[in-house]
C-alpha positions in Angstrom: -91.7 -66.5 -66.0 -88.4 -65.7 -64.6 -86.9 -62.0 -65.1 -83.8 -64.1 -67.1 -84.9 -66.4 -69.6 -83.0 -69.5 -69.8 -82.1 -70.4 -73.9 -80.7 -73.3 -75.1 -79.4 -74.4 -79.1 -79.6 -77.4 -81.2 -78.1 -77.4 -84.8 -76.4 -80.0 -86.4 -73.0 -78.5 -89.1 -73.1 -80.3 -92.2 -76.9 -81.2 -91.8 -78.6 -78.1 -91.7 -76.3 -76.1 -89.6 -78.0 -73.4 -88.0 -80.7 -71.9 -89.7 -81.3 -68.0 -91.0 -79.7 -66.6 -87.6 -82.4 -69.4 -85.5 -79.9 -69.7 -82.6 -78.0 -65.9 -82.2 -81.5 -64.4 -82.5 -81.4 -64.6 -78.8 -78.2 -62.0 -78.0 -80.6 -59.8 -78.9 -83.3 -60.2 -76.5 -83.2 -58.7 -73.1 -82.9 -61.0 -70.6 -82.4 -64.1 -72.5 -79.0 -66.0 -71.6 -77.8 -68.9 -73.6 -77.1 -71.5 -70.8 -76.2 -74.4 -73.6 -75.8 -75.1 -77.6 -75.7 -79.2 -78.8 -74.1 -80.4 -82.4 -73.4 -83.9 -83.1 -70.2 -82.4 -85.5 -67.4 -81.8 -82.7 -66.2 -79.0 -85.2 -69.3 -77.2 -85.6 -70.1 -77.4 -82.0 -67.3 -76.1 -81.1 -67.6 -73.1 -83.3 -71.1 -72.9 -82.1 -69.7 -72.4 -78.2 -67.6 -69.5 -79.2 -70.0 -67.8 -81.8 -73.3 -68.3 -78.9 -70.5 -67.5 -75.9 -71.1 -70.6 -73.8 -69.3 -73.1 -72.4 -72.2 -75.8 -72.0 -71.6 -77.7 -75.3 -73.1 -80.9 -76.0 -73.0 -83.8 -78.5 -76.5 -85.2 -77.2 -79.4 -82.5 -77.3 -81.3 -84.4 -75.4 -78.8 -84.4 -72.4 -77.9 -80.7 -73.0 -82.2 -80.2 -72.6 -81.7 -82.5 -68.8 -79.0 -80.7 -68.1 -79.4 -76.7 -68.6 -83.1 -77.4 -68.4 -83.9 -74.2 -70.4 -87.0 -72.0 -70.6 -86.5 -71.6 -74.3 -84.8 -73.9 -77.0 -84.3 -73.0 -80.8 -83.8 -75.7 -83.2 -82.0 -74.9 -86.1 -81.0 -76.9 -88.3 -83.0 -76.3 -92.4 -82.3 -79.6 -92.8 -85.6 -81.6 -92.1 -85.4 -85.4 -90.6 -84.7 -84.3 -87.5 -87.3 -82.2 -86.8 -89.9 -84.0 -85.4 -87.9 -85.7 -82.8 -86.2 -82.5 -82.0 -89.7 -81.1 -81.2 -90.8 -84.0 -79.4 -88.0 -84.1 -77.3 -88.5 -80.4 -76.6 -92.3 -80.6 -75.8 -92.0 -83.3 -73.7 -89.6 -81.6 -71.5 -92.3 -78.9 -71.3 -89.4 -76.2 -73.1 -90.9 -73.9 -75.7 -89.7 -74.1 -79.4 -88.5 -72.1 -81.8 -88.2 -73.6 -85.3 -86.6 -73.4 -88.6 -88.6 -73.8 -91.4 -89.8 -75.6 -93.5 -91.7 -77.3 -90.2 -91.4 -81.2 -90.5 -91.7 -83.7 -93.9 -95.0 -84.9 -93.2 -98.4 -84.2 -92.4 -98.3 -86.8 -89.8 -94.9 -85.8 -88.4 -97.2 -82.8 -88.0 -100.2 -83.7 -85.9 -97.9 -85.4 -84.2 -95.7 -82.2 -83.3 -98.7 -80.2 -82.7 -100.3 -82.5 -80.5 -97.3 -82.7 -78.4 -97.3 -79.4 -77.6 -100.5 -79.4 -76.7 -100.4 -81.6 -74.1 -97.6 -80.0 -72.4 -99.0 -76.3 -73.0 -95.8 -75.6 -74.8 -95.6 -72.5 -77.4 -93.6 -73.0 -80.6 -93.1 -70.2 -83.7 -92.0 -71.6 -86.5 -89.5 -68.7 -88.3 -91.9 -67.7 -91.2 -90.4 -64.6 -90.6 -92.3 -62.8 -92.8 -95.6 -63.3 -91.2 -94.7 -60.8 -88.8 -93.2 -58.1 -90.7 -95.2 -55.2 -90.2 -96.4 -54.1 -93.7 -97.8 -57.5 -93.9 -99.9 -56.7 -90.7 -100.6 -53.2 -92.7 -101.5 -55.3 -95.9 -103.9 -57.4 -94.2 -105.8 -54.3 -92.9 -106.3 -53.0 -96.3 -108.0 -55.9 -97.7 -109.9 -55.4 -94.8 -110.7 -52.1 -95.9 -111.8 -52.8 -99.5 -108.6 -50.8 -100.7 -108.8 -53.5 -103.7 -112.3 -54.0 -103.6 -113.2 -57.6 -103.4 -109.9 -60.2 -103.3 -110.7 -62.7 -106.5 -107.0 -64.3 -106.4 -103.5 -64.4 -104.6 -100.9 -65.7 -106.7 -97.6 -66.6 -105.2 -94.2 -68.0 -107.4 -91.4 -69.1 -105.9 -87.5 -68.2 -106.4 -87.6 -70.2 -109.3 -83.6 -71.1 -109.2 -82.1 -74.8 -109.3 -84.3 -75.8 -106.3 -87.2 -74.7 -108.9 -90.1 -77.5 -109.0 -91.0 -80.5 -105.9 -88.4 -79.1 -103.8 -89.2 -75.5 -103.9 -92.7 -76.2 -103.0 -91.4 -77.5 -99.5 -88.4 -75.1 -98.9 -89.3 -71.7 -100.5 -93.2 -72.2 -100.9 -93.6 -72.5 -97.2 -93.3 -69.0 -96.8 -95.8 -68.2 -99.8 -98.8 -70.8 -98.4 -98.4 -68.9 -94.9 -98.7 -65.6 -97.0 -101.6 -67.0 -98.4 -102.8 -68.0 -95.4 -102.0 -65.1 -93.0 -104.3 -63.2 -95.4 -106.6 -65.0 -97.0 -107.5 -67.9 -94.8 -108.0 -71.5 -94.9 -107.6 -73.1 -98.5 -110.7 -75.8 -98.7 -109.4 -78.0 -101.6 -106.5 -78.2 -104.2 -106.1 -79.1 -107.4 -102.3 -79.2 -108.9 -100.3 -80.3 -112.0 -97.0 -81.5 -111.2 -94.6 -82.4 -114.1 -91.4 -83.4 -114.7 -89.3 -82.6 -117.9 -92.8 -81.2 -119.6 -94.9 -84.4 -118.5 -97.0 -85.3 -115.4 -94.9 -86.8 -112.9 -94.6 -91.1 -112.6 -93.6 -93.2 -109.9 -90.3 -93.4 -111.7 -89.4 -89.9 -111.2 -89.7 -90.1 -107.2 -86.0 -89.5 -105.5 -84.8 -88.7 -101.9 -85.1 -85.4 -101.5 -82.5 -82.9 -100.5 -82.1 -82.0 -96.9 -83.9 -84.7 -95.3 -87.2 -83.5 -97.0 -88.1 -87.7 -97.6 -90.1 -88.8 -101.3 -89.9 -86.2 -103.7 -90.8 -85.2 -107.8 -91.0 -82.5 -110.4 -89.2 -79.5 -111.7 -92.4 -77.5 -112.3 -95.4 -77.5 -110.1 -98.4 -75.6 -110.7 -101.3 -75.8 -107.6 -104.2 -74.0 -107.5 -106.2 -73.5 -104.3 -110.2 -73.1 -103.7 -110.1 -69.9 -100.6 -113.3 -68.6 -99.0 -115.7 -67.5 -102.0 -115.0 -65.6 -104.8 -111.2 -66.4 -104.6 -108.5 -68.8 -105.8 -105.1 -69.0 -104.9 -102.5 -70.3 -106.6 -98.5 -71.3 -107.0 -96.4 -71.8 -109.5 -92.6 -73.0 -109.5 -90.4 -74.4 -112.4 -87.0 -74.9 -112.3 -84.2 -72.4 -113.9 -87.3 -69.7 -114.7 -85.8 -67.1 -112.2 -87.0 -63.4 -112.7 -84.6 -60.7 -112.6 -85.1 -59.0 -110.3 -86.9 -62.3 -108.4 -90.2 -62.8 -108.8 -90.6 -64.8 -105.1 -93.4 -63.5 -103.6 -97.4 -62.6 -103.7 -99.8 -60.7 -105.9 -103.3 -60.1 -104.9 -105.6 -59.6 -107.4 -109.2 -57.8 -106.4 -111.9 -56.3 -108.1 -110.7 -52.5 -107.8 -106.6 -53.3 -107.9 -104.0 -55.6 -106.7 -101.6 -55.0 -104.2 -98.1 -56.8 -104.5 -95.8 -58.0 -101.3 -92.6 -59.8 -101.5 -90.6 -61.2 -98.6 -88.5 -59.8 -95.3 -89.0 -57.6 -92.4 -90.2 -54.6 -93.7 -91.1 -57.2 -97.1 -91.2 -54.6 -100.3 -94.8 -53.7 -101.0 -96.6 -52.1 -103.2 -100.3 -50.9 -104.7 -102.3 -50.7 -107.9 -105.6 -49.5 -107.3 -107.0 -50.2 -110.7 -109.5 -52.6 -111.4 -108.2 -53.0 -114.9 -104.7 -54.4 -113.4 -102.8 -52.6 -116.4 -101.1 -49.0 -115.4 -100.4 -48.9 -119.2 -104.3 -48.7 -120.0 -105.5 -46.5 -117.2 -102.5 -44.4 -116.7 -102.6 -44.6 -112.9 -99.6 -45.6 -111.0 -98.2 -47.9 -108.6 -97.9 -46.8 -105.4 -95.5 -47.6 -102.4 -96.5 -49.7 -99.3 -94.9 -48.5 -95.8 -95.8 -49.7 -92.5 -97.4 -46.2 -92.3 -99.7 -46.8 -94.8 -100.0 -45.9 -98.7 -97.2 -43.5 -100.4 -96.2 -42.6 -97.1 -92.2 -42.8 -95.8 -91.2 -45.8 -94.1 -90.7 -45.1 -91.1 -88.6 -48.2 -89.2 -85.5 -49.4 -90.7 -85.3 -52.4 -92.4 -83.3 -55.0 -90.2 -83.3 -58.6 -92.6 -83.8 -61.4 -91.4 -82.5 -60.5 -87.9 -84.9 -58.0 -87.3 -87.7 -60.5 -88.4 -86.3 -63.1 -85.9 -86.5 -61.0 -83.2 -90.3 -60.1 -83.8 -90.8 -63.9 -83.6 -88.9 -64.6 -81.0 -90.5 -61.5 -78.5 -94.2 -63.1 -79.8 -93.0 -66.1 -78.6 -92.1 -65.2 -75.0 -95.3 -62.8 -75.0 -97.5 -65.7 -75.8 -95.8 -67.6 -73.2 -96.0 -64.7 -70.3 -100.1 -64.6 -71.6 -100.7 -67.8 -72.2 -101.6 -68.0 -75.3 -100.9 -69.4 -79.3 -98.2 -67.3 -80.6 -99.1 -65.6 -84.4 -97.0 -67.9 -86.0 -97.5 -71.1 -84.4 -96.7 -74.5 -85.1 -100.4 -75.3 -86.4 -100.6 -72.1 -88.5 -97.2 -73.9 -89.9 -99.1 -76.9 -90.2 -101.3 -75.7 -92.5 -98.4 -74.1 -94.7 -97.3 -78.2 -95.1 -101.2 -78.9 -95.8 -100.9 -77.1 -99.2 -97.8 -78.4 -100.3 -98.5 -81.7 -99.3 -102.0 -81.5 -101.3 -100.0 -80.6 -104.6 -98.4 -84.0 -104.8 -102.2 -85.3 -103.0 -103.8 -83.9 -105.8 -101.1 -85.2 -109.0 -100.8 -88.6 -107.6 -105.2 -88.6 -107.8 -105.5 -86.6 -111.1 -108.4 -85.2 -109.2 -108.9 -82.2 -107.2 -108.5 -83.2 -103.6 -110.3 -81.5 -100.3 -109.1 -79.8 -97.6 -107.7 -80.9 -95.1 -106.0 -84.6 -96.4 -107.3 -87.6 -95.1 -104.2 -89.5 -96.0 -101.6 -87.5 -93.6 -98.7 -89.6 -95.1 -96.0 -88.7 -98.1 -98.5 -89.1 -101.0 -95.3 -89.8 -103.2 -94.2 -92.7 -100.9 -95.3 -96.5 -101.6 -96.5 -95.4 -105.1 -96.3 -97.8 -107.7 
């Protein structure tokens, strides 16, 4: 690896723009230098230039990748259509990736992704930010210990607003199915209700999705999810049903407690260790999370979404400079798009539906 590391940037204004801080994430990391940013809007790339301090703008990304021939590229955009060819192009130019999430629109788009990285030995982290925030890493160590006995369910929601439902599950939910995962493990079948206006979802009801997500339905979806023995997972979304303060995050429920986590950095945590699961009966108390452990003071300072980029990113170039997969790599992603793909698997079947899909397509597309 050289002792600079050469950065480029792709978003695209008006289509995704650029991400939760995907592309300045890099002024932050010692060494980097941002050698070229590409937008197809002449406007946002423009303002894209100044903001990343660059002169090497480009309407093409692909020419901007030929051209600066970075080490690193972030692509940015939330918007999803362009994802897989962004990656492709990326990979196949042997440039390691990272990603805005959600990661792509299909399960296909997927292997695909993930396959051609392989092949060129690239590293990609897709910005589940979350996954590395270090109460998270603290959280997984005490279901380790038994600090809630055995785990018998995770239950994630998520923000429940106007995107509440189909398009929730692909935006928001991402982050709560790598939760799930990061802790818990491989799901190994789904079985999911999704419904629209109180009834189970029809052909009729499929539209376009927002942001380039492709086929979607529903304004509620409830999924539940068979992890390794004794436990279930499971997510629930309906539209307009937002909790205040927001409900968008994980329980886990065990035998001896349940520990709660939400989302960020330093994501707010906290711990019941009550096998009842009712403070009112038992009269003990919920108790703080930190990243130094249970009802002790926190202390790093919380830094948002930034802070969480920059974890990423530094795994990213770590897993590069040791050659190996990154903790939040594009096939942990993968899996994230496996569960939410397996809701709509599972409602189009009326049956529960194993893990992983053997149809890697939209479920919701070509149904009739």
């Amino acid at each position: 690896m050289p002792s600079k590391y050469r950065v480029a940037v792709i978003g695209r204004s008006g289509h995704g723009n650029y991400g939760h801080g995907i592309d300045t994430v890099w002024q932050s990391i010692p060494g980097a230098e941002i050698v070229g940013v590409a937008d197809d809007n002449k406007d946002g790339l423009a303002a894209a230039a100044k903001r990343l301090k660059t002169d090497a703008a480009f309407l093409d990304y692909r020419e901007m990748l030929d051209r600066t021939k970075p080490t690193f590229v972030s692509i940015c955009p939330r918007w999803l259509d362009q994802h897989h060819a962004m990656v492709l192009a990326a990979a196949e130019r042997g440039i390691h990736i990272y990603l805005e999430k959600p990661l792509c629109r299909t399960l296909k788009e997927a292997d695909e992704m993930v396959a051609a990285c392989q092949r060129s030995h690239v590293r990609c982290v897709v910005a589940h930010q979350s996954r590395y925030s270090p109460k998270i890493q603290l959280v997984k160590k005490l279901l380790a210990d038994g600090a809630i006995g055995t785990v018998l369910e995770y239950r994630g929601r998520g923000k429940e607003d106007r995107r509440g439902g189909g398009e929730a599950l692909l935006v928001l939910g991402t982050h709560i199915m790598d939760r799930i995962r990061r802790c818990g493990g491989d799901p190994q079948w789904c079985m999911a209700s999704v419904r629209s206006e109180g009834r189970p979802i029809e052909p009729k009801d499929v539209v376009d999705g927002a942001e380039g997500i492709g086929p979607l339905a529903g304004d509620s979806v409830a999924a539940l999810y068979g992890m390794p023995s004794p436990a279930t997972a499971y997510f629930n979304t309906t539209r307009g049903m937002a909790g205040q303060p927001s409900r968008f995050g994980l329980m886990i429920y065990g035998s001896q407690g349940v520990i709660e986590v939400q989302t960020g950095h330093l994501s707010p945590a906290k711990i019941l260790q009550d096998g009842s699961w009712s403070p009112g009966r038992s009269g003990k108390a919920w108790q703080d999370i930190s990243s130094a452990g249970i009802g002790q003071p926190e202390p790093d300072k919380d830094g948002g979404l930034p802070a969480g980029n920059v974890l990423a990113v530094t795994d990213l170039i770590a897993a590069v400079e040791e050659d190996r997969e990154p903790l939040g790599s594009i096939s942990q992603a993968r899996g994230a798009v496996e569960m939410i793909v397996a809701a709509f698997a599972s409602e189009r079947a009326k049956a529960r539906v194993p893990l992983p899909l053997e149809n890697r397509d939209n479920p919701l597309a070509n149904w009739s």
